[in-house]
C-alpha positions in Angstrom: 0.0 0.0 0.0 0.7 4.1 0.3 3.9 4.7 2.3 3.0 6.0 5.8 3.9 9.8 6.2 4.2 12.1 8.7 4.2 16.1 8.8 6.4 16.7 11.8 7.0 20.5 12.7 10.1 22.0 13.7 9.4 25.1 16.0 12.4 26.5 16.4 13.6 26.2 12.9 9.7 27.3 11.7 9.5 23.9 9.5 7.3 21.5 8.2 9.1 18.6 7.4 7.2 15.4 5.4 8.4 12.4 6.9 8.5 8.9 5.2 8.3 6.5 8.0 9.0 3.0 6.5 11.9 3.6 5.1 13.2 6.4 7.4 13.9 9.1 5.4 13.2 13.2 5.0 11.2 13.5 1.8 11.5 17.2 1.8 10.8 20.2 4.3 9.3 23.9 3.3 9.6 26.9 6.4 6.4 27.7 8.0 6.4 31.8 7.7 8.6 33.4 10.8 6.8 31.8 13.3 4.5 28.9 13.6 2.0 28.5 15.8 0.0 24.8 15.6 -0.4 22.6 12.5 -3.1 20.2 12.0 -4.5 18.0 9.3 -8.2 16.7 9.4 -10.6 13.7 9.2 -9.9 13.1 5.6 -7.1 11.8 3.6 -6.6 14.4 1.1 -3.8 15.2 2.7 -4.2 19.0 3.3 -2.3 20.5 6.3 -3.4 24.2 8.1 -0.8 26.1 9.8 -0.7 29.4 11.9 2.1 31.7 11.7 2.1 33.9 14.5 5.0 36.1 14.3 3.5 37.3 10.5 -0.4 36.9 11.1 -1.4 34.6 8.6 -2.6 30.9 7.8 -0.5 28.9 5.6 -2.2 25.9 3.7 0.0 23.1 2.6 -0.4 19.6 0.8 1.0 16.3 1.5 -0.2 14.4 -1.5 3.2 13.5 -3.4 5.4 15.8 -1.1 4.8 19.0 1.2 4.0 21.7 -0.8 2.3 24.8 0.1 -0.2 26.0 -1.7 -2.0 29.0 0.1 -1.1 31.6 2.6 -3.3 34.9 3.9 -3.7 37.2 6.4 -5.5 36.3 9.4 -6.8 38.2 13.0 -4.0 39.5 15.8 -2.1 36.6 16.9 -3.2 33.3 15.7 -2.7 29.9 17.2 -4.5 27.0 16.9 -5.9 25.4 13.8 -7.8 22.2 12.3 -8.9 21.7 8.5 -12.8 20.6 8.9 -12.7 17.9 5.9 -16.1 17.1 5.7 -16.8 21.2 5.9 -13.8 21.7 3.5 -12.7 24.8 5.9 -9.8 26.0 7.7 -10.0 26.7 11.1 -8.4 29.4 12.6 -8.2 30.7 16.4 -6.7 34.1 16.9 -6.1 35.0 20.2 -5.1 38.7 19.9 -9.1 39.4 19.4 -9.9 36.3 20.5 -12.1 34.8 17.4 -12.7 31.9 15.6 -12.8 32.0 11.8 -13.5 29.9 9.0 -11.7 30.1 5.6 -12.5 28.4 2.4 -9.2 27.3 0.7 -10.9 26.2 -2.8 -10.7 29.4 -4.5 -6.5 30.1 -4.7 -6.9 32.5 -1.6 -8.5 31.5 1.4 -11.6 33.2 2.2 -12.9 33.9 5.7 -17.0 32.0 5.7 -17.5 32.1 9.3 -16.5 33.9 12.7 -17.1 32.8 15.9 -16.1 34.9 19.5 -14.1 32.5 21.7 -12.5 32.2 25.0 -9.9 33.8 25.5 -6.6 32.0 24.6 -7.5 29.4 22.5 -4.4 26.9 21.9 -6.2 23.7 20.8 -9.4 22.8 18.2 -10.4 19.1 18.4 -12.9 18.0 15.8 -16.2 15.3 15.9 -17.2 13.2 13.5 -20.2 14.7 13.8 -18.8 18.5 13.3 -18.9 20.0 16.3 -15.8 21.8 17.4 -14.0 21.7 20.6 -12.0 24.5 21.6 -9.5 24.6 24.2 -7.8 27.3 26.0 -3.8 28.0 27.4 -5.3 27.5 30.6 -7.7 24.3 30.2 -11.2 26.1 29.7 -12.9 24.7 26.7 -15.5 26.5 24.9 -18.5 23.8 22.4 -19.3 24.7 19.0 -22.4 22.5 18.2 -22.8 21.9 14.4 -25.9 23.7 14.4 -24.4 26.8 15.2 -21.2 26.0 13.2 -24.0 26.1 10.4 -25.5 29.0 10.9 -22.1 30.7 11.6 -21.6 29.4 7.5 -25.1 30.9 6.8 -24.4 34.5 8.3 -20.9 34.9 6.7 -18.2 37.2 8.0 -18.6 41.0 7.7 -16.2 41.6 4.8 -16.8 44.9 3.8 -13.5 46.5 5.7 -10.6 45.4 5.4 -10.2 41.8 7.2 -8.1 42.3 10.7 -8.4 45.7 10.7 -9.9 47.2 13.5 -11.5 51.0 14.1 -9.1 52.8 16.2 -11.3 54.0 19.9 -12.0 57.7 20.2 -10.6 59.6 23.2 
């Protein structure tokens, strides 16, 4: 059968490397902006991998098909950490913890698109997905904050205020 691969990331060196495992060997390995935050992959197998880049402020989608590529990166909310591609949603989860927010990108257009935004606790460091969609959210400290698909769906069906610039924010009067 297929090979088994990993994606193992190299914080320090702000790398993903892709990892074949029978035979022990580095297939290749791309950086991961200036700073990466969390990597995950998803339910399915098609091999698609979301990563935060903290120190730049953006999501970074790669592809482990043949060999890590990456195929996407954009601008995200202050600070963003965790992550988790929704395979079944065909999204990319994204917690930013500067404004703490969840948002939703679709990744099939060339750019990802934010679909869906969600106010979290704060500090959010971990997303865990169900089989049956819902989203678990867990903070730096151990709270943990339930998305039930319902609302996850109706998150989809409102959309994301995209009129300003995304991750821009109106600066307070005095």
């Amino acid at each position: 059968g297929e090979p088994q691969r990993a994606a193992v990331i190299d914080r320090s060196q702000t790398s993903i490397s892709d990892i074949d495992i029978d035979n022990a060997a580095n297939n290749a390995a791309l950086r991961i902006g200036q700073g990466v935050g969390e990597a995950a992959d998803g339910r399915g197998d098609d091999g698609v991998i979301v990563a935060s880049d903290h120190r730049q402020q953006q999501v970074q989608i790669f592809s482990m098909l043949d060999v890590v590529r990456l195929h996407q990166e954009a601008p995200v909310g202050p600070s963003p950490w965790a992550v988790r591609w929704d395979f079944d949603r065909q999204i990319a989860w994204v917690s930013t913890t500067g404004d703490n927010q969840l948002t939703g990108y679709r990744i099939n257009s060339g750019t990802p698109l934010p679909v869906a935004q969600f106010d979290t606790i704060a500090d959010v460091r971990s997303i865990i997905d169900f089989p049956d969609g819902e989203l678990l959210l867990i903070s730096e400290d151990g709270e943990w904050q339930k998305l039930e698909t319902e609302d996850i769906d109706q998150g989809l069906e409102r959309g994301v205020n995209t009129t300003e610039e995304f991750g821009t924010r109106p600066i307070a009067e005095k």
